[in-house]
C-alpha positions as CSV (number, residue, x, y, z in Angstrom):
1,X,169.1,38.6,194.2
2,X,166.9,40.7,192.3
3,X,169.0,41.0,189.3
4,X,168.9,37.5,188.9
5,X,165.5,37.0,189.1
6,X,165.2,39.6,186.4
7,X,168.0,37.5,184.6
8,X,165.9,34.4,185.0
9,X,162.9,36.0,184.0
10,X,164.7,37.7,180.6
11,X,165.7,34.1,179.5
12,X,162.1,32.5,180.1
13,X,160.3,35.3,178.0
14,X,161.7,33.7,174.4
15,X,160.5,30.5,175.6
16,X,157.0,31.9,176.7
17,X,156.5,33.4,173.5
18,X,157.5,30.6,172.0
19,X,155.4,28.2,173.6
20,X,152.1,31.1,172.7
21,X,152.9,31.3,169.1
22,X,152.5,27.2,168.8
23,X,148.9,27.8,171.0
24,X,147.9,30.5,168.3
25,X,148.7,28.4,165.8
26,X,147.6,25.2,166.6
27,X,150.9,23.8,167.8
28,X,152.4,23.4,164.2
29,X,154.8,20.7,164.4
30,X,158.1,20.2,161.7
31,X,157.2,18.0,158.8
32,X,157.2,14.3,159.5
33,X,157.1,15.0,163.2
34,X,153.9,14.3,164.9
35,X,153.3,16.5,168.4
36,X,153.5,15.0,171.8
37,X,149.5,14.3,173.0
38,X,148.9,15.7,176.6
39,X,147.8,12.5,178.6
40,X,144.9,12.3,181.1
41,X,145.7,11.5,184.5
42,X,144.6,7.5,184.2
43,X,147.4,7.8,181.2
44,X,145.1,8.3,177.8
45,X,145.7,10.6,175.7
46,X,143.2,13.1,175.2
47,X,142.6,16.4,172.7
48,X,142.6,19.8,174.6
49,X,142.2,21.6,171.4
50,X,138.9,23.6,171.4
51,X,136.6,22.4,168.5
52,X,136.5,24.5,165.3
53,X,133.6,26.1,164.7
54,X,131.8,25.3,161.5
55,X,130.9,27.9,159.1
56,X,127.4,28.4,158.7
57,X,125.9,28.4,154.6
58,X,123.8,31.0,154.2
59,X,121.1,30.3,152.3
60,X,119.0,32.9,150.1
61,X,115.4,33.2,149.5
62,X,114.3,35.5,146.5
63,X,110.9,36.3,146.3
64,X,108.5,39.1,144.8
65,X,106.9,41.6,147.7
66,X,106.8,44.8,149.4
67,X,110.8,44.5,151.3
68,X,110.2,44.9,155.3
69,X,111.8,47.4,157.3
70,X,112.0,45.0,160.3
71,X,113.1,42.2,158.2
72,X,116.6,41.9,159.4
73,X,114.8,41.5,163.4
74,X,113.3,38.0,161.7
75,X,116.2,37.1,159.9
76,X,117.9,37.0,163.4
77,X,115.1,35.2,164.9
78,X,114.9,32.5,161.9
79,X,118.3,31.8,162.5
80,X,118.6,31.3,166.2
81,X,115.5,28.4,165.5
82,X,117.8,27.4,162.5
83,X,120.6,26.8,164.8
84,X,118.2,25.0,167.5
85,X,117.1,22.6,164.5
86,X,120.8,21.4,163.8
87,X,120.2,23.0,160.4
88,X,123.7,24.5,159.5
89,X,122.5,27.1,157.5
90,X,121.2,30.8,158.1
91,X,118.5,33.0,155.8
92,X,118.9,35.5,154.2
93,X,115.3,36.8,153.2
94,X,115.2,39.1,149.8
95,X,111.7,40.5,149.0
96,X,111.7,42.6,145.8
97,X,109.3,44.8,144.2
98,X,106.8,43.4,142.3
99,X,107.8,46.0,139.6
100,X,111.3,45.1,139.2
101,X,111.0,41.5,139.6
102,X,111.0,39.7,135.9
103,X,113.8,42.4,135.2
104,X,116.2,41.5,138.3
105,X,115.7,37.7,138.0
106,X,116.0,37.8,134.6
107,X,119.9,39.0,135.1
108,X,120.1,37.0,138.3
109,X,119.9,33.8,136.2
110,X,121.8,35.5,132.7
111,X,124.7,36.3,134.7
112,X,124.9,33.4,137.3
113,X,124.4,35.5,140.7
114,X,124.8,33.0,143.3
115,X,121.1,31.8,144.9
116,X,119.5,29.8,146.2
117,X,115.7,29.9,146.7
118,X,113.7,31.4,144.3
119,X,109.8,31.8,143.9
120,X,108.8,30.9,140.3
121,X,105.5,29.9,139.2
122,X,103.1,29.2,135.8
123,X,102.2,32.6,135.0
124,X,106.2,33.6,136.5
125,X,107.9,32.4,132.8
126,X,108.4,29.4,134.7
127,X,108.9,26.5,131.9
128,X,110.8,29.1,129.9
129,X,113.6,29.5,133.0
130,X,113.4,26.0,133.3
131,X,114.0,25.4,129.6
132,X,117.2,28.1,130.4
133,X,118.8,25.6,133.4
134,X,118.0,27.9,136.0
135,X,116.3,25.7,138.3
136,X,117.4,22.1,139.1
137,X,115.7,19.2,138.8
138,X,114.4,18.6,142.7
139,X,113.5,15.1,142.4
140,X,116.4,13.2,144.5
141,X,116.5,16.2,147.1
142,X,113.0,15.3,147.5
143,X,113.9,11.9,148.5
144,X,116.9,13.0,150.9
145,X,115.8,16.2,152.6
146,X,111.9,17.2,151.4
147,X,110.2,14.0,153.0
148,X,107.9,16.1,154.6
149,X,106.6,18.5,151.6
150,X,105.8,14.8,150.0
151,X,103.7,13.1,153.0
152,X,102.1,16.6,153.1
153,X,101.4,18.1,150.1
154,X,98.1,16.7,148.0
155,X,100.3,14.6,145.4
156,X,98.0,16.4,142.4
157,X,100.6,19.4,143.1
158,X,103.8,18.0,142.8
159,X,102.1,15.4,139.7
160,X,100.8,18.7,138.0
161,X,103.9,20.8,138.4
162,X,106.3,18.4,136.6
163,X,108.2,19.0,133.1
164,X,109.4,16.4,131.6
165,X,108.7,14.0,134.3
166,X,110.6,16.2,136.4
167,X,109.9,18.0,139.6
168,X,111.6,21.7,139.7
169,X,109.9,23.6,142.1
170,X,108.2,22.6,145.5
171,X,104.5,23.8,145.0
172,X,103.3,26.4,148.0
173,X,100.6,23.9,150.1
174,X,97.3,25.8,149.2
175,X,94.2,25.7,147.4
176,X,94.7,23.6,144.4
177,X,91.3,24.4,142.7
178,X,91.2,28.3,141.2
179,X,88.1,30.6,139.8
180,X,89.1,34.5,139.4
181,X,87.2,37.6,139.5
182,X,87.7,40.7,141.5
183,X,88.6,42.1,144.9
184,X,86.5,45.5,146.4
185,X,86.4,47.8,149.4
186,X,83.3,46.2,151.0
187,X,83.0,49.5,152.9
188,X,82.6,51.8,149.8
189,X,80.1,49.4,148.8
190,X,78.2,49.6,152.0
191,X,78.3,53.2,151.3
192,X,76.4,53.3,148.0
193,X,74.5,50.4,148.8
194,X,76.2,48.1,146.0
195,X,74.1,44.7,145.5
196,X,77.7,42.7,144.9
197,X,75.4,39.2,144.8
198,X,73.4,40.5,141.7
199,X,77.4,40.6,139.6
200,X,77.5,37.3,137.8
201,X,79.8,38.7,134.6
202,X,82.5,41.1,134.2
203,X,79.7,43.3,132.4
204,X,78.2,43.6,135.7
205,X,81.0,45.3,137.4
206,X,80.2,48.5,135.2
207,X,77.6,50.4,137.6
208,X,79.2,49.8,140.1
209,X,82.5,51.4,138.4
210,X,80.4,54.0,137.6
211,X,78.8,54.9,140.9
212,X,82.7,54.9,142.2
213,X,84.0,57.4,139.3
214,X,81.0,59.9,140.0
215,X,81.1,60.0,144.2
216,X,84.7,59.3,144.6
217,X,87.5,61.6,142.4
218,X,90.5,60.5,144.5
219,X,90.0,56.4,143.8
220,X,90.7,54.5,140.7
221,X,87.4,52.3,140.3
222,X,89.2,49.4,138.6
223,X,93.1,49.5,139.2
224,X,95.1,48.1,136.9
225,X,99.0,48.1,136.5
226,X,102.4,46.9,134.8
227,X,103.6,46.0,138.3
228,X,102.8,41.8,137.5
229,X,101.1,39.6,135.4
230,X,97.5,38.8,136.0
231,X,95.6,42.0,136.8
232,X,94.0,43.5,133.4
233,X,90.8,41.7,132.5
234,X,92.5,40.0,129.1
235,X,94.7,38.1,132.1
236,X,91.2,36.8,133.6
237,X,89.4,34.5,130.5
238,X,88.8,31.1,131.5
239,X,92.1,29.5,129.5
240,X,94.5,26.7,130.6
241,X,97.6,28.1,129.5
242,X,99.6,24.7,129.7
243,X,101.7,25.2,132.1
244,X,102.8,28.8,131.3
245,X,101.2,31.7,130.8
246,X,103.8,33.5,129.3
247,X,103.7,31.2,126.2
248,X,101.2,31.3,123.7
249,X,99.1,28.5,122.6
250,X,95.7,27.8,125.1
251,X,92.9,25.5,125.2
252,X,89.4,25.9,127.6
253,X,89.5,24.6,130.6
254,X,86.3,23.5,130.9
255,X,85.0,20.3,128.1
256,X,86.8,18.2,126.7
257,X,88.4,20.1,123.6
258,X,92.3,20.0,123.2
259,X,92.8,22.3,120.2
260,X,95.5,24.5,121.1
261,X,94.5,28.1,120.3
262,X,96.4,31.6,119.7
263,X,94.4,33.6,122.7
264,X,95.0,36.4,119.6
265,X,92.7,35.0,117.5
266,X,89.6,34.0,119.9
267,X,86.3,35.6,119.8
268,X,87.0,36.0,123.4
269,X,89.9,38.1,123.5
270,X,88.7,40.7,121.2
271,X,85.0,40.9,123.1
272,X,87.2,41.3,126.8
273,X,90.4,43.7,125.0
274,X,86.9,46.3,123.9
275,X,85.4,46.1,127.2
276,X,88.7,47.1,128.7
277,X,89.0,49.9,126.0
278,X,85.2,51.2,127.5
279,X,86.3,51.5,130.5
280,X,89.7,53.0,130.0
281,X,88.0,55.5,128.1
282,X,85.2,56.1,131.3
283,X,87.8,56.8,133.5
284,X,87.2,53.7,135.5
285,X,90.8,52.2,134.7
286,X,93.8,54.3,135.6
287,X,95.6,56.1,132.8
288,X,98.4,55.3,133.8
289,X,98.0,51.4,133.6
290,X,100.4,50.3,130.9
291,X,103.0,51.8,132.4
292,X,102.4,52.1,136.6
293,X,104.6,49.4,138.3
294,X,102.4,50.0,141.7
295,X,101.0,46.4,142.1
296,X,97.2,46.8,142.7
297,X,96.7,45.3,146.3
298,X,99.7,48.3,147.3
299,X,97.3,51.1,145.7
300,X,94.7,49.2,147.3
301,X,96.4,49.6,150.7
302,X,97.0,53.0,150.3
303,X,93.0,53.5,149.6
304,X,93.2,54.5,146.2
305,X,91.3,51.3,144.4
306,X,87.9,50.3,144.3
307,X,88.1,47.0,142.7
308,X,91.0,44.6,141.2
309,X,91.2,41.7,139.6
310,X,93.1,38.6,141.3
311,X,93.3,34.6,141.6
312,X,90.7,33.4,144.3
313,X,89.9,31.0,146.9
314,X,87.8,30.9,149.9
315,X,88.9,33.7,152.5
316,X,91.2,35.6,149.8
317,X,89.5,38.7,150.4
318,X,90.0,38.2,154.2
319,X,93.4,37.5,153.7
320,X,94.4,40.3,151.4
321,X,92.2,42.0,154.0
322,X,95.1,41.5,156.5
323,X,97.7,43.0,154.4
324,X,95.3,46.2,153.1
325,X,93.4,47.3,156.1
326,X,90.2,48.5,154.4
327,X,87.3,45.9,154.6
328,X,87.0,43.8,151.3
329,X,84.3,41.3,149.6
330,X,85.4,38.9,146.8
331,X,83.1,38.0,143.5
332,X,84.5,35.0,142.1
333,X,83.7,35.0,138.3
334,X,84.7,31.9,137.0
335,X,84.2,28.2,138.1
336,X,86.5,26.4,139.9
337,X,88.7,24.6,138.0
338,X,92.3,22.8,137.6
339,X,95.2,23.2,135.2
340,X,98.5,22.3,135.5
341,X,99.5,25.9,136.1
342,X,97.2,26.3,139.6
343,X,99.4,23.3,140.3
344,X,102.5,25.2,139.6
345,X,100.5,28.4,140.3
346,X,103.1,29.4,143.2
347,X,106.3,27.6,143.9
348,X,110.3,27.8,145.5
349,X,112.6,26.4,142.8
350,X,116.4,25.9,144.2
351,X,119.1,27.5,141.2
352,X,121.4,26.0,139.7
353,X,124.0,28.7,141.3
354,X,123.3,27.0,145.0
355,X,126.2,26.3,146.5
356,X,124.6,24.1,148.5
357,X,120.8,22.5,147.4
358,X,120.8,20.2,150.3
359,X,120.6,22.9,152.8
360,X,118.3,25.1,150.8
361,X,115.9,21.7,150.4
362,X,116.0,21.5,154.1
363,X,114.5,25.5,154.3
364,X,111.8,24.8,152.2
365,X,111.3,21.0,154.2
366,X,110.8,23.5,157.5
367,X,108.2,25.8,155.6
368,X,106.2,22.9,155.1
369,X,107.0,21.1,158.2
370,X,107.2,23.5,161.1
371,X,105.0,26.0,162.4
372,X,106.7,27.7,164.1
373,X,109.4,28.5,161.5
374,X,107.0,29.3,159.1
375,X,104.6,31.7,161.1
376,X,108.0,33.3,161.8
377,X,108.6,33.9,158.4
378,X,105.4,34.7,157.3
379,X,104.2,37.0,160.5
380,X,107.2,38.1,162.0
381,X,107.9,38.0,165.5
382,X,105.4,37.6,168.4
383,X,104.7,40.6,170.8
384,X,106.3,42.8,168.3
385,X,104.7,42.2,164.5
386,X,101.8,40.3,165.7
387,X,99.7,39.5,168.8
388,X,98.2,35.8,169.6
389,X,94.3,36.0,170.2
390,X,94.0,32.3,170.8
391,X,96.5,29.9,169.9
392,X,95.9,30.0,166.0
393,X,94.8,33.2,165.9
394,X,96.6,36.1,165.6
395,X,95.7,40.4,165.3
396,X,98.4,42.9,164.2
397,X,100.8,43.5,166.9
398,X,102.2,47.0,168.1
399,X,105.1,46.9,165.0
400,X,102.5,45.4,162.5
401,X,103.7,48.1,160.1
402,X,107.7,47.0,160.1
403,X,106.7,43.3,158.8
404,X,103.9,42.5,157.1
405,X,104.7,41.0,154.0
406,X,101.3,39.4,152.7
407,X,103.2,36.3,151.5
408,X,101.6,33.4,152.9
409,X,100.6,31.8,149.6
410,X,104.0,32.2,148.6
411,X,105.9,30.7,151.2
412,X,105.8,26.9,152.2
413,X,102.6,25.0,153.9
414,X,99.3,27.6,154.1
415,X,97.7,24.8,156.8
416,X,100.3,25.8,158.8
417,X,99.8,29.6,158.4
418,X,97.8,31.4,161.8
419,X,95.0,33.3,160.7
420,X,93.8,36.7,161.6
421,X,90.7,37.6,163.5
422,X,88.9,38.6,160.5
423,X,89.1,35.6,158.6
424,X,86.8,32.1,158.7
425,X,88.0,29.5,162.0
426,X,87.4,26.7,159.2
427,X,89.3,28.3,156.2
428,X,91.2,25.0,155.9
429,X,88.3,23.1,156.0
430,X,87.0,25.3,153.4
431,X,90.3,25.2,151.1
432,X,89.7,21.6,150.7
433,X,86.2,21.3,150.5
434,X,87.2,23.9,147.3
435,X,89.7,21.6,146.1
436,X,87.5,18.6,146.2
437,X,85.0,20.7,143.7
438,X,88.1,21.7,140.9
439,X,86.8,20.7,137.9
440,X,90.3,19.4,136.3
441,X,91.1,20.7,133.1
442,X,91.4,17.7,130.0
443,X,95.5,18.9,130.2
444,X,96.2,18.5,133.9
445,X,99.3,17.3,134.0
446,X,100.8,18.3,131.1
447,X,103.8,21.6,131.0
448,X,105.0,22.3,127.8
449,X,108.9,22.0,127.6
450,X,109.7,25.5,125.6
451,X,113.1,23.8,124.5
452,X,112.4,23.4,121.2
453,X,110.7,26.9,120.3
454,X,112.8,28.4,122.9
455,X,114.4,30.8,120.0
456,X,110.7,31.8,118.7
457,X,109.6,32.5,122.6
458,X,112.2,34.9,122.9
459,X,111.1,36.6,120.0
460,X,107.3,36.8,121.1
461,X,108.4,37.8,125.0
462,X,109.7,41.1,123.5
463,X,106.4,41.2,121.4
464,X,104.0,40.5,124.5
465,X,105.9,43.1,126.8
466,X,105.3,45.3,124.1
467,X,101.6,44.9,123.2
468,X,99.8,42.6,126.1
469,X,99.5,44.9,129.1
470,X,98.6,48.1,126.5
471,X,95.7,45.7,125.6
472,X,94.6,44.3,128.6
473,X,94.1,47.4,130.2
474,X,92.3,49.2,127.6
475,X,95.3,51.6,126.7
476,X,95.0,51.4,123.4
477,X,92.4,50.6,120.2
478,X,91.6,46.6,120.7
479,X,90.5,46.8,116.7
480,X,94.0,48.4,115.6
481,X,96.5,46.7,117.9
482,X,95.5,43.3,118.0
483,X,95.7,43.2,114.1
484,X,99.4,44.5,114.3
485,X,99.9,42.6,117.7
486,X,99.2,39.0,115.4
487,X,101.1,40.3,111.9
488,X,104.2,40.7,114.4
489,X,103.7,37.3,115.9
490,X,102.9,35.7,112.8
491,X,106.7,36.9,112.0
492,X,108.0,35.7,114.8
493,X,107.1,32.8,115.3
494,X,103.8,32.2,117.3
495,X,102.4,29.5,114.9
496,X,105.5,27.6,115.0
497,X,105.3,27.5,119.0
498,X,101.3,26.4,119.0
499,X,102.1,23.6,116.9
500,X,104.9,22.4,119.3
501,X,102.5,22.6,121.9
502,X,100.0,21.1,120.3
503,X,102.1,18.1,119.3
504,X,103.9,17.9,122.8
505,X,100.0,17.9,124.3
506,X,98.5,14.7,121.9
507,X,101.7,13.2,122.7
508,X,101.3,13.3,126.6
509,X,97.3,12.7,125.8
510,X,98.2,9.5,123.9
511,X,100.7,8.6,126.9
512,X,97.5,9.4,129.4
513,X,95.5,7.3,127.5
């Protein structure tokens, strides 16, 4: 009896096997053949088969900051609220160094690295990489999957940001209006009892350079650096650049005059490249500026700058506050104003390598849509990076140090952004009170397409990495270099590149008109 049971059992193994091979693989069937359907017990048929799981896209988001230790933790996070959305996509959050940026997205787009998401913006050579096809044109995704950036973004952004007609990046929702000046410990000045109402120029900024230089040896009074764009005092006159700061060709913002100028030649840029020079040569600029890629709000952070120079709004110095730790004032220098490139002054451009544009629309749709998704990605995770106060208002949590990325203006919608205990309950209220007061430049609207001159902006790139930050932060002699500076642009090109702007400005004056 028991051998035969072990008989039976023998001859039923092939069989088994047989019948768990076709499970594993789906229950192949011969061609032509369909497969037998199991049938319910009222008689219909009826799939058994579990339900494939769909891959998830993983969408990329390139961006220039200080990387996070705990950034993986948010990524996690992000994607578990991804998932409860019906978004089938993850993130995959890339900060990079301010320093290494232009370099690593300039071989991200030359050699076709598959991405998605990428920051670009006016003074960020943005017309030039759209003139290259890195970016694509946004306006039907817009339609499809970004209709809520358009019902809440102020239209002027998206109107001002356009080339061509054409919408390539989705502006950051912030203050529209800019002014610049600088950025300084407020507690250092409390120290030396600094009057910071009686600065009204850049001139004015010297004593109090000077009282930093002589009471504290171990902090650069005016920090300067190679790290970005925008921080030497040549970066800060009052030009519209068109669109792009990284081209030359500028007209004054404020008036009505629409003669595009070589920045080069201007009374201004000689008088701002000497007063850089003086204070280079007092010590109150870093000696190592031309070539230092520590972005100034980082040496800030670490206490080792006075002052710096940056784009401002109301609250910036509370908000950069957030980010450095040391108390800090603002002195806005400038009037508000603006251009087409505070339009496009911070944007997320999708690239042309995205496999999928839809999904990477629909990231940037929740930055601007959902608050939760976009205090996530801007704060980090509650309990752990940050600590509520009150239900919009947030202090650093017990992990503050592992993500705290200082992005906000960066990333999405800014209304939707908490704000930290040090900065102003009606900062909203105040960002569009600021807008309202913009005085708009006679070019709003306008970004020059670099198409045309792209081979003579090439040339001048090189020329500008070469010469502009030496000059801007007082590195070298003004009265020499700007003289070989223009010979070597005058070669190149330059003239040949206003005059396309020029023309490409009366032209879309004309249309205005």
């Amino acid at each position: 009896m028991k051998t035969n049971k072990k008989k039976s059992l023998f001859l039923m193994l092939p069989l088994t096997c047989a019948l768990a091979l076709s499970a594993c693989s789906g229950g192949s069937t011969p061609a032509g053949t369909e497969a037998p359907k199991p049938e319910d017990p009222k008689g219909a048929t009826t799939n058994t088969a579990p339900p494939k799981e769909t891959a998830l896209y993983e969408v990329s988001l390139q961006y220039p900051g200080v990387p996070q230790k705990a950034v993986a933790a948010v990524e996690a996070e992000a994607n578990k609220y991804l998932a409860s959305q019906n978004i089938g996509a993850t993130l995959k959050i890339n900060a990079i160094d301010w320093g290494q940026w232009d370099q690593k997205l300039n071989l991200m787009i030359a050699s076709g690295e598959k991405s998605d998401i990428i920051f670009t913006a006016a003074w960020q050579n943005y017309t030039v990489n759209v003139a290259k096809g890195a970016f694509l044109d946004i306006g039907e995704l817009l339609k499809s999957d970004g209709k809520d950036i358009v019902a809440n973004l102020d239209s002027r952004f998206l109107e001002g940001s356009k080339i061509g007609g054409k919408n390539y990046g989705v502006p950051t929702n912030k203050e529209l209006a800019a002014t610049r000046g600088v950025i300084v410990r407020k507690d250092l000045a409390d120290k030396y009892k600094m009057d910071l109402t009686a600065v009204k120029t850049w001139e004015d900024l010297e004593p109090l350079f000077k009282i930093i230089k002589e009471n504290e040896p171990t902090i650069t009074p005016f920090y300067n650096s190679n790290a970005n764009n925008g921080n030497g005092l040549l970066d800060n006159l009052d030009w519209d650049y068109l669109g792009d700061a990284s081209v030359p060709g500028v007209i004054r913002k404020i008036g009505k005059e629409t003669k595009v100028m070589n920045a080069l030649e201007t009374p201004e840029y000689l008088e701002k490249a000497k007063l850089a020079r003086k204070w280079y040569l007092a010590g109150y600029i870093n000696k190592d500026a031309a070539t230092s890629t520590v972005f100034p709000r980082d040496q800030a952070k670490a206490g080792k700058a006075f002052a710096f120079t940056d784009g401002l709004k109301p609250g910036k110095a509370a908000e950069e506050q957030g980010y450095i730790g040391f108390p800090l004032e603002q002195i806005d220098l400038t009037q508000p104003t603006i251009t087409t490139g505070d339009a496009s002054g911070a944007m997320l451009a999708i690239s042309k390598t995205s496999k999928n544009p839809k999904l990477a629309m629909q990231i940037i749709n929740l930055l601007h849509k959902d608050p939760v998704f976009n205090n996530l990605i801007n704060f980090g995770i509650e309990g752990k990076h940050y600590v509520k106060v009150s239900d919009k208002i947030i202090k650093n949590g017990p992990e503050a140090e592992q993500y705290n990325p200082g992005a906000q203006w960066q990333l999405g919608n800014q209304f939707l952004n908490f704000l930290k205990e040090n900065e102003d309950p009606k900062k909203w209220e105040l960002y569009k009170s600021f807008n309202d007061k913009g005085v708009a430049s006679p070019s709003f609207g306008f970004a020059f397409n670099s198409q045309p001159v792209k081979t003579e902006i090439a040339a001048y790139t090189t020329l500008n990495e070469q010469y502009h930050v030496p000059l801007t932060t007082g590195s070298v002699d003004p009265d020499k270099m700007i003289a070989e500076f223009l010979e070597k642009q005058k070669k190149a090109g330059v003239d040949k590149i206003i005059a396309e702007k020029q023309k490409q400005l009366d032209e879309f004056l004309a249309q205005k008109k």
